[in-house]
GUKOLZA-747674 format. One record per residue: residue number from 1; x, y, z of N, C-alpha, C in turn. Coordinates in steps of 0.05 Angstrom, whole numbers. Example, Ala and Ser with C-alpha at 12.3 -4.5 7.8 and 13.67 -1.06 7.14 Angstrom:
# GUKOLZA-747674
   seq     n.px     n.py     n.pz    ca.px    ca.py    ca.pz     c.px     c.py     c.pz
     1      264     -114      156      246      -90      156      264      -66      156
     2      257      -45      142      273      -21      143      258        1      157
END
This chain:
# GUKOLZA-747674
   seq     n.px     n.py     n.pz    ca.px    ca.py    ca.pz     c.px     c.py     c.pz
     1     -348       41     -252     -329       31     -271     -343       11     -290
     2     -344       17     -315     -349       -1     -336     -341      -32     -333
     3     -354      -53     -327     -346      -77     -337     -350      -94     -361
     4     -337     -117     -364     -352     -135     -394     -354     -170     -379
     5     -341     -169     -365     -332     -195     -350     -351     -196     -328
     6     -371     -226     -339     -395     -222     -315     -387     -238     -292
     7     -360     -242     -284     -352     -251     -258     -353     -233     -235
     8     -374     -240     -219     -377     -217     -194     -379     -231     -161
     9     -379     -221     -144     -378     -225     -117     -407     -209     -111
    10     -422     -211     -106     -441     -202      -96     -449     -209      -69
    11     -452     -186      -51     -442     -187      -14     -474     -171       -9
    12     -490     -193       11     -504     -185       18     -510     -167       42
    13     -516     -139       47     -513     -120       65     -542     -121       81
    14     -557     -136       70     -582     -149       98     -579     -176      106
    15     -558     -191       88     -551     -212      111     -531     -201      133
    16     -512     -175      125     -491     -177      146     -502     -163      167
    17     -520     -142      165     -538     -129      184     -556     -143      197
    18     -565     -167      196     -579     -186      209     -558     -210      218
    19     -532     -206      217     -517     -219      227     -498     -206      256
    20     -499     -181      244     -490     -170      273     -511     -159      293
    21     -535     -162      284     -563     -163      304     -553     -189      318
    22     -554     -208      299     -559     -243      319     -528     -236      334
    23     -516     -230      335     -489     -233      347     -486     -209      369
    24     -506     -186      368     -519     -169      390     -534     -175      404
    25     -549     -197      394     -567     -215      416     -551     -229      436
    26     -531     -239      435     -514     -253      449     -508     -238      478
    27     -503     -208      471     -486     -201      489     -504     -189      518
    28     -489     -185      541     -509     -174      560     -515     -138      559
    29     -530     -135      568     -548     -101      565     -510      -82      579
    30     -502      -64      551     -480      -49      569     -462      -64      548
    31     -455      -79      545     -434      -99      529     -434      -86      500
    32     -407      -72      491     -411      -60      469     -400      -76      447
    33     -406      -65      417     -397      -89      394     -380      -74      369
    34     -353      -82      372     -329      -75      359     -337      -99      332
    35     -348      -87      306     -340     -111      289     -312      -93      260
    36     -298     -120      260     -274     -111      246     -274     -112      218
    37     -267      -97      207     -270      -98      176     -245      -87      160
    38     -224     -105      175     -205     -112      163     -202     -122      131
    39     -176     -115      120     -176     -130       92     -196     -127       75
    40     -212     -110       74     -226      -98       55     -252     -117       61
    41     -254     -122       86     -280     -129      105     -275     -155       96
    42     -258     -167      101     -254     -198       92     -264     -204       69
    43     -263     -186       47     -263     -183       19     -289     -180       15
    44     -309     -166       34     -333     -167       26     -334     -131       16
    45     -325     -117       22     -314      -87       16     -318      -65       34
    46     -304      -58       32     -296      -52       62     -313      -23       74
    47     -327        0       57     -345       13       58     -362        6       64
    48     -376       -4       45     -408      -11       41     -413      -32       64
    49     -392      -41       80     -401      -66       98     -394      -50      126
    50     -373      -26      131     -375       -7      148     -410        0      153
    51     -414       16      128     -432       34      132     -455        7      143
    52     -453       -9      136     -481      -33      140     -481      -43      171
    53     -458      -38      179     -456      -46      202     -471      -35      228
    54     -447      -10      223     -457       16      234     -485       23      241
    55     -505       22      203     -535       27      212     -548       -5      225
    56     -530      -24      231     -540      -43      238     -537      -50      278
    57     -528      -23      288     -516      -14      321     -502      -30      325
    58     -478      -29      303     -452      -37      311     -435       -6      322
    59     -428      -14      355     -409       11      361     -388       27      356
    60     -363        6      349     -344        7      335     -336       -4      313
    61     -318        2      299     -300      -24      275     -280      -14      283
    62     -265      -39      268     -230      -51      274     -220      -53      250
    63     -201      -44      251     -176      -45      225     -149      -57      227
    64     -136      -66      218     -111      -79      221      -89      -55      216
    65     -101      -35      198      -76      -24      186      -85       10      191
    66      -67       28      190      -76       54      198      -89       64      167
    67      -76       58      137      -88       63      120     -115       48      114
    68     -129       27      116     -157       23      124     -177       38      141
    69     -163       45      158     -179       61      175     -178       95      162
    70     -164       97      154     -162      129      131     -184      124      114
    71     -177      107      100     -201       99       77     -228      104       84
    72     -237       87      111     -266       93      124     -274      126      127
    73     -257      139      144     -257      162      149     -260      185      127
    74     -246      180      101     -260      191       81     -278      181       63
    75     -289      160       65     -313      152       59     -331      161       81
    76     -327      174      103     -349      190      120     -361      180      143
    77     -343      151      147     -351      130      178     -340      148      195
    78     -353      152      219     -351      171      235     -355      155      267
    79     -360      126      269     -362      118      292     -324      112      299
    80     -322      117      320     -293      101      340     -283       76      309
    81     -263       86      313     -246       56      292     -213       54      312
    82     -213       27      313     -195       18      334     -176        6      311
    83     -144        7      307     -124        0      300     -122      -25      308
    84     -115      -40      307     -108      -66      312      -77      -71      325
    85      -61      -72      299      -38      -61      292      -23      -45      304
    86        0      -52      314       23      -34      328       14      -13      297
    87       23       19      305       24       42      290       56       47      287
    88       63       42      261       95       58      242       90       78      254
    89      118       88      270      126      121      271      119      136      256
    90      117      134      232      111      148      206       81      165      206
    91       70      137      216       33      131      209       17      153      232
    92       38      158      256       23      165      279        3      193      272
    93       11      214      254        9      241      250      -19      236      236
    94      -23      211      216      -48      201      209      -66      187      228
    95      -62      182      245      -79      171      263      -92      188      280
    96      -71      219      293      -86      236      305     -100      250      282
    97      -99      255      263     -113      270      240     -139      255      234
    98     -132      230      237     -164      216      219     -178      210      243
    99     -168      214      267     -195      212      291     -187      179      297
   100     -164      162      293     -159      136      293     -159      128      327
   101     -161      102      330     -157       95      362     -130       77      364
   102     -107       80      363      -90       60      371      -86       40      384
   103      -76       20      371      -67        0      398      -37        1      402
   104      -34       -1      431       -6        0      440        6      -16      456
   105       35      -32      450       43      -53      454       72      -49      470
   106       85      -25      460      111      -19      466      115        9      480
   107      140       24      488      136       45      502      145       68      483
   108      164       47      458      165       67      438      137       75      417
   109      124       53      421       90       75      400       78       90      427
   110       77       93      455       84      114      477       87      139      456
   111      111      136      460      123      164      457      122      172      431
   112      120      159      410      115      170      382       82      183      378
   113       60      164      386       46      170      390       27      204      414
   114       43      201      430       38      231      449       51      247      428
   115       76      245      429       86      267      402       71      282      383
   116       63      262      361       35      262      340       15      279      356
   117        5      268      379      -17      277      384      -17      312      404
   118        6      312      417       10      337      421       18      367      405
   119       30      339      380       32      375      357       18      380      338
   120      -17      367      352      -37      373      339      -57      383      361
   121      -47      395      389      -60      401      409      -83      392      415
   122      -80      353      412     -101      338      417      -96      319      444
   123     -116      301      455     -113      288      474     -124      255      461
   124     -108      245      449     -119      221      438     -118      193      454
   125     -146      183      447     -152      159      460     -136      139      447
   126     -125      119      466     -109       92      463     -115       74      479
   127     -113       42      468     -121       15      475      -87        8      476
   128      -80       -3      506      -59      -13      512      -64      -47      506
   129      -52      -62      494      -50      -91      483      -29     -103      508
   130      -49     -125      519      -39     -151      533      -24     -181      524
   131       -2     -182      521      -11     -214      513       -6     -229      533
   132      -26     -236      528      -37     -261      549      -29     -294      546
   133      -16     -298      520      -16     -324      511       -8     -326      483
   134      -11     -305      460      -23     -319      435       11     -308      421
   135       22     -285      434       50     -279      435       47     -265      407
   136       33     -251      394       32     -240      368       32     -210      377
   137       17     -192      387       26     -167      395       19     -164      427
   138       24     -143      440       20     -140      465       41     -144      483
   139       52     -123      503       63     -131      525       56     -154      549
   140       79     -168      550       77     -188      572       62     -172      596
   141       44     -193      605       22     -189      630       42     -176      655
   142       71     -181      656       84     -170      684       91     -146      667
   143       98     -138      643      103     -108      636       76      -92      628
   144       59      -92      642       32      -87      620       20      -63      639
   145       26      -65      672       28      -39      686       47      -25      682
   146       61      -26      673       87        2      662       80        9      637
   147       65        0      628       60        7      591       38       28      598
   148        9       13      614      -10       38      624        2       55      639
   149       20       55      660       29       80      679       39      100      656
   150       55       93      639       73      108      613       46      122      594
   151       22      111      594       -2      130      576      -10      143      590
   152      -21      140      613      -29      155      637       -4      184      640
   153       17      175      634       37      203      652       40      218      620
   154       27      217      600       35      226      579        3      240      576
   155        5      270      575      -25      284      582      -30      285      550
   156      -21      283      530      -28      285      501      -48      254      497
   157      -44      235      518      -58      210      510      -73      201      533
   158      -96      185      522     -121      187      544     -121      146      545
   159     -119      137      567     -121      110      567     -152      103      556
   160     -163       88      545     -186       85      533     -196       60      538
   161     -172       37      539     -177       13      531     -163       -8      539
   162     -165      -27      543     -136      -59      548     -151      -73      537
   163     -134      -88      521     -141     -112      516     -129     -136      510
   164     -136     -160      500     -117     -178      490     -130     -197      467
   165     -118     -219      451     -126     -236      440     -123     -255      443
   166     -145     -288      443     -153     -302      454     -145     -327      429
   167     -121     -347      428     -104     -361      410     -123     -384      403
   168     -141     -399      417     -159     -421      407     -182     -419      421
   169     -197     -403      409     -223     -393      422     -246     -418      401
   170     -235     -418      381     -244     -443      361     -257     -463      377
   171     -243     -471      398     -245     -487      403     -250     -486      437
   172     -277     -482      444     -291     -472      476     -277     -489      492
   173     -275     -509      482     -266     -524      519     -234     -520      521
   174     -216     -511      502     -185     -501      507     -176     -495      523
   175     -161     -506      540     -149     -493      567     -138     -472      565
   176     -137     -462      541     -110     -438      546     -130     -423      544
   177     -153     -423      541     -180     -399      536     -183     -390      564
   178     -184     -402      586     -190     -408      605     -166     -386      624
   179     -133     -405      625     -119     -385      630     -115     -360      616
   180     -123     -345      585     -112     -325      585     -136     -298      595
   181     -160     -321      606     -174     -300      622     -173     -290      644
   182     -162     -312      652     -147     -307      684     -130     -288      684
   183     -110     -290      663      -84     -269      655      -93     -244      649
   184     -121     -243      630     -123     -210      632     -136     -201      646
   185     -156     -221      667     -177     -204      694     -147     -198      715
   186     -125     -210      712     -112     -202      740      -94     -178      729
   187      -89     -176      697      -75     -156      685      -92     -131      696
   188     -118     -126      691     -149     -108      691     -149     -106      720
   189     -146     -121      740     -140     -116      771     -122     -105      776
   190      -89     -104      772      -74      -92      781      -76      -58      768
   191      -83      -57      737      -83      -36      735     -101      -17      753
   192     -125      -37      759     -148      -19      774     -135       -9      803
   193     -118      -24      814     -103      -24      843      -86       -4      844
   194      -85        1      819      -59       24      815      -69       51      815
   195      -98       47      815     -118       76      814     -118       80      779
   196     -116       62      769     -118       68      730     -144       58      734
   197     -170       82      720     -189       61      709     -192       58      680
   198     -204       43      668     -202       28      643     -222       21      634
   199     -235       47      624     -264       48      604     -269       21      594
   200     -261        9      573     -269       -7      557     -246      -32      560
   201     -245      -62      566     -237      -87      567     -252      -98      543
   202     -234     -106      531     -240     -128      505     -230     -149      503
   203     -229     -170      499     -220     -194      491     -232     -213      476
   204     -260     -225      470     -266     -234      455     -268     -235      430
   205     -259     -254      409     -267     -255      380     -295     -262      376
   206     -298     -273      344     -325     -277      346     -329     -314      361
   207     -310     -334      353     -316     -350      367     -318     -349      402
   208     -310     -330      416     -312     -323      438     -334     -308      447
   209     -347     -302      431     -376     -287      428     -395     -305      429
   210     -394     -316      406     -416     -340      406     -403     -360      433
   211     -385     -375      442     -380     -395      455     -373     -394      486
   212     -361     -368      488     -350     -364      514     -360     -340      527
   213     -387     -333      538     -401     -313      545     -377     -290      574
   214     -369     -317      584     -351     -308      606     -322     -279      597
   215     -319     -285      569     -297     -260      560     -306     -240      554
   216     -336     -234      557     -348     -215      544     -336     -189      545
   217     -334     -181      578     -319     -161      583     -336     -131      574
   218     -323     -117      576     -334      -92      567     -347      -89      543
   219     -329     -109      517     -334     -105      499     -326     -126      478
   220     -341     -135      454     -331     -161      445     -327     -148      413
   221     -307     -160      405     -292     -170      373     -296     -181      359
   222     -328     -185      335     -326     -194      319     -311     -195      292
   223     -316     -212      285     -293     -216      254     -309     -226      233
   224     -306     -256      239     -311     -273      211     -344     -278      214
   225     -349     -277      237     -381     -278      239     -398     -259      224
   226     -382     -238      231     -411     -222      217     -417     -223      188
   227     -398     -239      178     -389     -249      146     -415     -279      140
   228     -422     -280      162     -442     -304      155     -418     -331      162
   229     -403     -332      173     -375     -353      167     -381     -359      198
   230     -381     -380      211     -379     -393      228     -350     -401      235
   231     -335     -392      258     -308     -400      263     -301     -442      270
   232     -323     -446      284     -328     -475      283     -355     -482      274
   233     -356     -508      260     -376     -520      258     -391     -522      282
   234     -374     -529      300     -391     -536      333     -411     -511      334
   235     -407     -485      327     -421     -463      341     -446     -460      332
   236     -449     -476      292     -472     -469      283     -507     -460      306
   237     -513     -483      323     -528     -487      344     -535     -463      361
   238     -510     -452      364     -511     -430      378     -523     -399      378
   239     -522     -396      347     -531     -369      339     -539     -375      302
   240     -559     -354      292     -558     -368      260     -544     -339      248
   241     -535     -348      228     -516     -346      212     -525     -344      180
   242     -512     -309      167     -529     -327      139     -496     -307      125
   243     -490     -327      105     -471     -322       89     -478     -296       73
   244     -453     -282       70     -465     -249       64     -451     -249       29
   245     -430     -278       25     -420     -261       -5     -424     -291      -26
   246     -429     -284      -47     -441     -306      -73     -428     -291      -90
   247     -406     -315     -100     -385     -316     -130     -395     -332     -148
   248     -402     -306     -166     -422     -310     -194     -408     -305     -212
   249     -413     -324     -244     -399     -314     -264     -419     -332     -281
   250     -412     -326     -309     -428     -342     -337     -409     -368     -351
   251     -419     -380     -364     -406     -401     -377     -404     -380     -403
   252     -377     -381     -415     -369     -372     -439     -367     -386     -464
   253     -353     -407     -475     -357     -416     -495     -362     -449     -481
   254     -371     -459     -504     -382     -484     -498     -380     -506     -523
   255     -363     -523     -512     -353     -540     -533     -352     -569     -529
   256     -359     -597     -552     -359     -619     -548     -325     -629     -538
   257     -320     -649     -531     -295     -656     -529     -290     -691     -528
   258     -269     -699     -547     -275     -734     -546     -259     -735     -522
   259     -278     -770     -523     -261     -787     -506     -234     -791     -501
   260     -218     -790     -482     -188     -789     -482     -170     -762     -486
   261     -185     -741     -511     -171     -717     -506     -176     -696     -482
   262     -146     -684     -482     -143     -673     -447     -144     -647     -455
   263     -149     -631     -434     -161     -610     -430     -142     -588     -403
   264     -143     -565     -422     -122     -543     -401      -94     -551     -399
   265      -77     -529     -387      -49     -533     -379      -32     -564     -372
   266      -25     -571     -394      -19     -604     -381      -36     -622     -382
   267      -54     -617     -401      -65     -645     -403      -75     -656     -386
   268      -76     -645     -360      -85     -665     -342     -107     -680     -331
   269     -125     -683     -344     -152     -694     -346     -160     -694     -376
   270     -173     -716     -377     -184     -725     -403     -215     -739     -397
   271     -244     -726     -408     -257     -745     -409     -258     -773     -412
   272     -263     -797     -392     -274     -831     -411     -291     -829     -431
   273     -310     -810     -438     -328     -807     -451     -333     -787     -465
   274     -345     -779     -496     -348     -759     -506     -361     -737     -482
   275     -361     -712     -477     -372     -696     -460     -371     -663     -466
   276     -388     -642     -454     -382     -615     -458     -368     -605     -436
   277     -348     -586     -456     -337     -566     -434     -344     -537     -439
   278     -343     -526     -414     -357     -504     -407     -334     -482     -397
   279     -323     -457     -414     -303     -445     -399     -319     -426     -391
   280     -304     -412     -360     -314     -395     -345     -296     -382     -339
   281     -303     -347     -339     -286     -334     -345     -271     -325     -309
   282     -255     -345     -301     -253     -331     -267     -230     -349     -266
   283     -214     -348     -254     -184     -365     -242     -168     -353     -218
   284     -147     -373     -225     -132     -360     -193     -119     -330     -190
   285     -117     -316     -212     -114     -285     -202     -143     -276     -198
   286     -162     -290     -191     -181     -280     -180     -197     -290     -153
   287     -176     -310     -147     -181     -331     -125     -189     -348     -119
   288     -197     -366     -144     -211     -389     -149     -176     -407     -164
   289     -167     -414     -128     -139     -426     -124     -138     -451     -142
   290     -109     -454     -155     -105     -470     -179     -112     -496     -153
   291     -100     -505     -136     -109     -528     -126     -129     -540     -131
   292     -155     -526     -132     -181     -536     -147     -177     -557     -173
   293     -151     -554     -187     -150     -571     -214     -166     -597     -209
   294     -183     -601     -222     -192     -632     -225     -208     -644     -200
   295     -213     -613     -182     -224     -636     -150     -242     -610     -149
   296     -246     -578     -151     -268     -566     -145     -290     -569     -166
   297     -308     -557     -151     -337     -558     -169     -350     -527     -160
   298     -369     -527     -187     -391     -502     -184     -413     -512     -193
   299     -425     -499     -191     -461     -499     -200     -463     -481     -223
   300     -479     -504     -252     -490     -495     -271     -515     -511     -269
   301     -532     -500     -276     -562     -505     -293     -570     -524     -253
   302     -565     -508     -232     -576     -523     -211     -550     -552     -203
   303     -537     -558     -209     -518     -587     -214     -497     -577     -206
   304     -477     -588     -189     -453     -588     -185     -444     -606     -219
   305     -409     -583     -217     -396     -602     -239     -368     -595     -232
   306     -358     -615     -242     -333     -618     -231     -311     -597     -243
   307     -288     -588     -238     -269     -567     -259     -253     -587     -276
   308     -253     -594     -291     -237     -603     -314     -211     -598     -320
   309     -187     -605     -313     -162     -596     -323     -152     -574     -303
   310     -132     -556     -310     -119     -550     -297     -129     -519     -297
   311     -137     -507     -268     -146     -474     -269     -121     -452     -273
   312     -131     -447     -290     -112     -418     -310     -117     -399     -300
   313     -101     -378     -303     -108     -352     -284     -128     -336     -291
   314     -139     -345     -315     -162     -322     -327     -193     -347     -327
   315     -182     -359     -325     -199     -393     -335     -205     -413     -328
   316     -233     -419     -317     -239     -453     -314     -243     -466     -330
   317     -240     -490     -335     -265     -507     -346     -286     -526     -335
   318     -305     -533     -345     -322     -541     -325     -332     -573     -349
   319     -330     -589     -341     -345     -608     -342     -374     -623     -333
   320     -397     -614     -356     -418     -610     -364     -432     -632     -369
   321     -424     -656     -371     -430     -681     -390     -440     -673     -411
   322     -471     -686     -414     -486     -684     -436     -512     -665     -430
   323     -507     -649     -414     -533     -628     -406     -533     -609     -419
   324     -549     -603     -437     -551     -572     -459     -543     -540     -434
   325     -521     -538     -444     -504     -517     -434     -503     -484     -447
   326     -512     -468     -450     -500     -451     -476     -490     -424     -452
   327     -471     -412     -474     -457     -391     -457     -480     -368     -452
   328     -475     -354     -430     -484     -346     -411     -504     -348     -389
   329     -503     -380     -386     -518     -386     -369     -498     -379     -336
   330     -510     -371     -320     -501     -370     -290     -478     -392     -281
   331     -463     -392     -270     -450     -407     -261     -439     -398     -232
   332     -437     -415     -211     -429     -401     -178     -418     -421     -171
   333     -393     -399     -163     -362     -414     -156     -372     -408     -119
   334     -386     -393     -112     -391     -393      -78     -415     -383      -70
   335     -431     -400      -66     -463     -393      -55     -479     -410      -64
   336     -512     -399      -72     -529     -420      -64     -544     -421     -106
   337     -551     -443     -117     -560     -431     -144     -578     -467     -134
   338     -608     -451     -136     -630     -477     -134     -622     -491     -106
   339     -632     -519      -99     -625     -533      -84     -597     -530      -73
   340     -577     -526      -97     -542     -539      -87     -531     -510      -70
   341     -514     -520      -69     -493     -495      -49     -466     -500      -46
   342     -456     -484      -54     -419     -487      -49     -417     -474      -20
   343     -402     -482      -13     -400     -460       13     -370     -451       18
   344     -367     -436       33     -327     -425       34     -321     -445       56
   345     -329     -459       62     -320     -480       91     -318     -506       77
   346     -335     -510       58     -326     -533       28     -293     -529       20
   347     -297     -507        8     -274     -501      -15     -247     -492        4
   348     -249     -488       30     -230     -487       58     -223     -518       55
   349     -248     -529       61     -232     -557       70     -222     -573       45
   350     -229     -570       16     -214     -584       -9     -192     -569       -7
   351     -177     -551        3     -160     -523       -2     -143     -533       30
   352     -156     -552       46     -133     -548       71     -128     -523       87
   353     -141     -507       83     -148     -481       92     -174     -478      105
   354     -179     -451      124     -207     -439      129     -229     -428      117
   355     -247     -414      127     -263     -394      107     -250     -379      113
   356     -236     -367      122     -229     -337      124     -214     -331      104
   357     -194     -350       91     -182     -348       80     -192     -345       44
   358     -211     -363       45     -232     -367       18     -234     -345        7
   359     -241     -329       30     -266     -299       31     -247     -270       22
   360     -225     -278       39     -206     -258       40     -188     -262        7
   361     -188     -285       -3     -172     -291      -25     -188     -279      -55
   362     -213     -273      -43     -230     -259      -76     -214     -244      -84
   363     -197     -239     -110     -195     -219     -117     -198     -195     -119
   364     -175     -168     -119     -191     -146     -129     -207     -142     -151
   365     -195     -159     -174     -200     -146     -198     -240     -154     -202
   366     -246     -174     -178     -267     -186     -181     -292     -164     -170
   367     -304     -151     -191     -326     -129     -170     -345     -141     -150
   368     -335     -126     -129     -359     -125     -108     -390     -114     -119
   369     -413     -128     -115     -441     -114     -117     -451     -119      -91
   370     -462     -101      -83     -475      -95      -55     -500      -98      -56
   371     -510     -120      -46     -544     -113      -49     -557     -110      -27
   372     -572      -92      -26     -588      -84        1     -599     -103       15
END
């Protein structure tokens, strides 16, 4: 697709491949690695960071939604892709078609699911969901042997999997990290007592990867890690980490401005002093959140500078002082330009928010470039 607008995201696919190496170092010999590439890979794109993964001996990927996981499948990803996501009745007929792995929480995706999969004279693999604690999907731990007995007596569907999610893994010393392991080794016991065995146990995210070796389990759940994003500061120590996406754009026009006159929507900032402003062509329909008014910064000419006035949906401004500025010089709203660095765990914490959120908030309209 033709562009003119040099605002881009550029996602590095040898940092994220050397990110799910360091995060395969972690695990013990046998321990397989589910990384998820949800949301359009946490806006890093959701192909090109499949395929990187993949040649990077990632086992599986994770999807939230059954249409994500379609997408992969005709882009030609061919390793195991695990649903996340209870499956719409609707969705089921696409899931046995695209080779999808379900998760299952209820007795009605049971029976919708065998359905699907029998009037395609298939035997499809499914991950039965525990909750253990975090109360977002999964059968309660005392109904969680009647959910497996119900996949088991249904010959169109093959038990594959249990698992559960782990509510403050953020944070290693959490007591509830502690009990909801307890809750799914005794969930993983009774099924085994029942004569069910249970290929693959999962439970860890990526902060449970890096922090809590003990959840490893069959198999661990990366996410935001393999993004270069550290879930706590605490973990940096633990494993290295290199940020995989840099939001780039140019300074467009470039203009003096007096003392006292205000600048953008509302006036709301005014130089004390004659100074240049610098517009940049990127805003909040592109995810550079109006909150930023008057408190974020980017990097021109190597220098943090502050945003000037109020961010417009197509538009920054940037306050430049007196440093010879001219349009199309570089400008980076997230990553590294010379010495400085913005980082998404910066613009999280001016934002009251995470990185995940930073990452995930890039716009579509903003092109992904993939560099090897």
């Amino acid at each position: 697709m033709t562009r003119w607008r040099p605002t881009v995201a550029e996602v590095d696919l040898g940092a994220i491949a050397a990110n799910c190496r360091a995060l395969r170092g972690l695990l013990r010999p046998g321990t397989a690695h589910l990384q998820v590439v949800k949301a359009n890979a946490y806006g890093h794109g959701d192909v090109a960071v499949a395929s990187a993964c993949v040649d990077a001996g990632v086992d599986r990927l994770g999807v939230a939604l059954v249409e994500e996981g379609v997408r992969l499948r005709d882009a030609g990803i061919d390793v195991p892709i695990l649903v996340l996501g209870e499956t719409h009745p609707s969705a089921c007929k696409e899931v046995v078609a695209h080779r999808l792995t379900p998760s299952i929480s209820t007795l009605d995706a049971v029976e919708a699911l065998a359905t699907a999969a029998a009037a395609y004279g298939e035997r499809l693999p499914v991950h039965v969901v525990v909750d253990t604690g975090m109360h977002r999907e999964g059968a309660p731990p005392e109904q969680a042997l009647d959910l497996v007995r119900a996949v088991v007596d249904e010959g169109a569907l093959e038990l594959e999997g249990l698992w559960s999610h782990l509510a403050a893994a953020e944070e290693p010393d959490h007591p509830s990290i502690g009990l909801q392991v307890r809750r799914f080794q005794q969930v993983c016991e009774e099924v085994e007592a029942a004569g069910v065995e249970v290929p693959v146990r999962h439970l860890a995210n990526s902060a449970a990867t890096i922090a809590r070796p003990d959840s490893h389990l069959d198999m661990v759940r990366t996410g935001i890690a393999c993004y270069g994003l550290y879930p706590a500061d605490r973990m940096r120590s633990l494993v290295e980490l290199r940020p995989a996406m840099r939001v780039t754009s140019a300074v467009g026009l470039v203009r003096r401005v007096r003392a006292g006159e205000g600048v953008s929507y509302g006036l709301t900032w005014a130089p004390s002093t004659e100074t240049t402003i610098a517009t940049v062509p990127i805003g909040y329909a592109d995810g550079f959140a109006r909150p930023l008014s008057n408190r974020g910064c980017v990097l021109v000419g190597g220098k943090r500078r502050r945003v000037a006035g109020t961010v417009t949906m197509d538009t920054i401004m940037v306050d430049c002082g007196d440093d010879e500025v001219a349009p199309g010089d570089e400008v980076v709203l997230l990553g590294r330009q010379g010495a400085e660095e913005i980082t998404a765990d910066e613009i999280a914490a001016a934002l009251g928010t995470i990185s995940y959120e930073v990452v995930c908030s890039v716009g579509a309209r903003v092109p992904r470039v993939h560099l090897s």
